[in-house]
C-alpha positions in Angstrom: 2.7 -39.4 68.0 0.3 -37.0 67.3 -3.8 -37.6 66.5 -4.1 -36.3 63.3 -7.7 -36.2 62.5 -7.4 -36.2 58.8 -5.0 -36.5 55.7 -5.8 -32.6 55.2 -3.0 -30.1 57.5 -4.9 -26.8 57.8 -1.9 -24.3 58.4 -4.3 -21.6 59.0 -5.2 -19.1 56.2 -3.6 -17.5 52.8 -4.3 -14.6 50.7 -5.2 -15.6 47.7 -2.6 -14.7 44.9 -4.8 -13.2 42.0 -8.3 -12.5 44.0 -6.6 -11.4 47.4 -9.6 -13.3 49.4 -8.8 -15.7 52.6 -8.8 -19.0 51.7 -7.9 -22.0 53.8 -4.4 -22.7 54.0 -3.7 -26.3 52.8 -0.7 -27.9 51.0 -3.2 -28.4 48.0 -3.7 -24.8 47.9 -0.1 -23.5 48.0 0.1 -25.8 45.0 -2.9 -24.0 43.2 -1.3 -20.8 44.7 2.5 -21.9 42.9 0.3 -22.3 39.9 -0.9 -19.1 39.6 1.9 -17.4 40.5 3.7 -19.1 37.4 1.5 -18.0 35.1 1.5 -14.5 36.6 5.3 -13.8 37.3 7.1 -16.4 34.8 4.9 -16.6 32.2 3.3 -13.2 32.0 -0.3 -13.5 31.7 -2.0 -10.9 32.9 -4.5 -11.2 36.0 -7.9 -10.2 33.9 -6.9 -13.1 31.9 -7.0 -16.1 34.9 -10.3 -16.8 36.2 -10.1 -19.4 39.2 -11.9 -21.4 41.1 -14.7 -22.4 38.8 -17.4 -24.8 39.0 -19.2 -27.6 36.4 -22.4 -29.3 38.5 -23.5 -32.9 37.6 -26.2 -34.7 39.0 -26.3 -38.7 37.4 -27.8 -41.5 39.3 -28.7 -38.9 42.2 -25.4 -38.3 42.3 -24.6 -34.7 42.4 -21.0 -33.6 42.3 -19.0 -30.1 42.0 -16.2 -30.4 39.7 -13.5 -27.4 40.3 -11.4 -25.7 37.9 -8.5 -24.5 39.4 -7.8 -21.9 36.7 -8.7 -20.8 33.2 -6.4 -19.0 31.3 -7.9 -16.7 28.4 -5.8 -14.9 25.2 -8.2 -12.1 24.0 -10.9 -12.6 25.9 -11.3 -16.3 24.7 -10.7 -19.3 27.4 -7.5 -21.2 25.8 -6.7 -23.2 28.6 -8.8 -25.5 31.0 -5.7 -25.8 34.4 -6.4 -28.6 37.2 -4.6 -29.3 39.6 -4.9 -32.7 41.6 -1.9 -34.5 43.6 -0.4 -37.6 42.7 -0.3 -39.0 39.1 -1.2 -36.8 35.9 -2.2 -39.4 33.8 -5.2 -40.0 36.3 -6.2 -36.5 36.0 -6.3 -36.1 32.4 -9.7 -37.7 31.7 -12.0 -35.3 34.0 -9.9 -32.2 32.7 -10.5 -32.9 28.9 -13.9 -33.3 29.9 -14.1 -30.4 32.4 -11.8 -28.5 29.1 -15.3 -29.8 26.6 -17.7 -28.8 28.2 -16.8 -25.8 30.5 -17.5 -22.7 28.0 -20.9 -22.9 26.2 -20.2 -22.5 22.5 -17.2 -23.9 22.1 -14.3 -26.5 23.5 -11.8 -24.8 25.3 -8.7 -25.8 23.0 -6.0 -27.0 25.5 -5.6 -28.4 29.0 -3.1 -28.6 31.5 -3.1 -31.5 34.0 -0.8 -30.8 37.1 0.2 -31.9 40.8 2.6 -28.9 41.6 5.7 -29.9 40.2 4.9 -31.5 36.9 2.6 -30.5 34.4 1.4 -32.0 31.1 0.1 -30.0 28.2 -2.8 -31.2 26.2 -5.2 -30.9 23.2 -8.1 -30.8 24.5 -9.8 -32.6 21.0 -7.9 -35.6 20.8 -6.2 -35.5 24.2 -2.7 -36.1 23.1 0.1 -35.1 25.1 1.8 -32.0 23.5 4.5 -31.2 26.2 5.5 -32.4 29.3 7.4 -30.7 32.4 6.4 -27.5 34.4 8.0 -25.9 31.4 4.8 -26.8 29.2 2.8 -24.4 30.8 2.8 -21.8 27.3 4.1 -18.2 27.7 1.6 -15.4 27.5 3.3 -14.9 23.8 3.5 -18.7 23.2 -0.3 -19.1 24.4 -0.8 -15.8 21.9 0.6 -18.1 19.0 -1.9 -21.0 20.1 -5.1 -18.8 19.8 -4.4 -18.2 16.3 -4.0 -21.7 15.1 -6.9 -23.1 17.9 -10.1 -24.3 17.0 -13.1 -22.7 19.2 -15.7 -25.2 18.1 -18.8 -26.3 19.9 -18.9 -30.3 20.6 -20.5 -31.9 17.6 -24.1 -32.4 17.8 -25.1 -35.8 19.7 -24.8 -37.5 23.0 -20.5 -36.4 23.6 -21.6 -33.6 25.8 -23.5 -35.8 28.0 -21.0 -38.2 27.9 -18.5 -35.7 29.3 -20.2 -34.6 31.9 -21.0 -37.9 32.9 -16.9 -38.8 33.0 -17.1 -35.3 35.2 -19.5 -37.1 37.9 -17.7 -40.3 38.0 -14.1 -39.1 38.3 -14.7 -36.2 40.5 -16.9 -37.7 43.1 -15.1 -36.7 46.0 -15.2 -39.1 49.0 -13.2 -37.4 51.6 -11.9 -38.7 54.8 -14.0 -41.9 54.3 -15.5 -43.0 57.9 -14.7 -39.7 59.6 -15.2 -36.1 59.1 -13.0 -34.4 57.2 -11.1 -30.9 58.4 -12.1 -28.8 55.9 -14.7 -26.1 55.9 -17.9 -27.4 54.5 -16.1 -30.5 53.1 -18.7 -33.7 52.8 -18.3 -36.4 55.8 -16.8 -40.0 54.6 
């Protein structure tokens, strides 16, 4: 049997679908990469209108944590859709992506969020987080996200202490402890 030093397989290196940059090849990240190929080829968005890879900072407790957003997807230069992408169960990822969806854009709550691990998806509103569709098939058209900017609300949190309690929910939820008791194979990745 072979020593595998970590739960992560590193297959090398991929181009990176819609930025064309190397980016360590990992079975998370031909997921991500699936996902943006989606919305690209299937659904038609257009690449100006996906922004990857973004970041929300907390520090709680001197705790600091990086939160990624896999992708944003924007209809007329407004961010309609928070996407993040984590393995295993969606129900367990909607939380931090609501938050993530509430607090990412200053001014306003980006209106929807997609949970997904690759091969399901859930739609959601990002204001009361109900489920609006399920499937891989949720993932809106270009035209269908189109019809969802006009009836969305780009509001700002109300005044009062939700913000902080959203980013708190970030910190706790996306605290990443990696490879606990050994170090993990990925670049610059914390040690468990």
């Amino acid at each position: 049997m072979a020593d595998i030093p970590s739960h992560h397989f590193i297959y090398g290196h991929l181009k990176d679908f819609l930025t064309g940059e190397s980016l360590v090849d990992t079975d998370d990240e031909r997921y991500r990469q699936k996902i943006a190929r989606i919305l690209l080829e299937e659904r038609g968005f257009h690449r100006h209108e996906l922004e990857p890879r973004l970041k929300i900072e907390t520090l709680f407790a001197n705790n600091f944590v990086v939160s990624a957003i896999e992708l944003v997807a924007s209809i007329s230069n407004k961010r309609l859709m928070v996407i993040r992408y984590g393995p295993g169960s969606l129900v367990t990822r909607e939380r931090p992506a609501l938050a993530a969806a509430r607090v990412l854009t200053p001014g306003y709550v980006i209106p929807f969020t997609i949970v997904t691990n690759g091969e399901d998806a859930e739609l959601l509103d990002t204001w009361t987080g109900k489920v609006l569709a399920i499937g891989l098939s949720a993932i809106p058209s270009r035209e269908q996200a189109k019809i969802l900017c006009a009836k969305a609300r780009f509001e700002p949190l109300p005044e009062g202490p939700q913000r902080q309690m959203e980013l708190r929910i970030l910190n706790a939820y996306d605290q990443e402890v990696c490879c606990v008791g050994g170090p993990c194979a990925l670049p610059h990745a914390p040690e468990g």
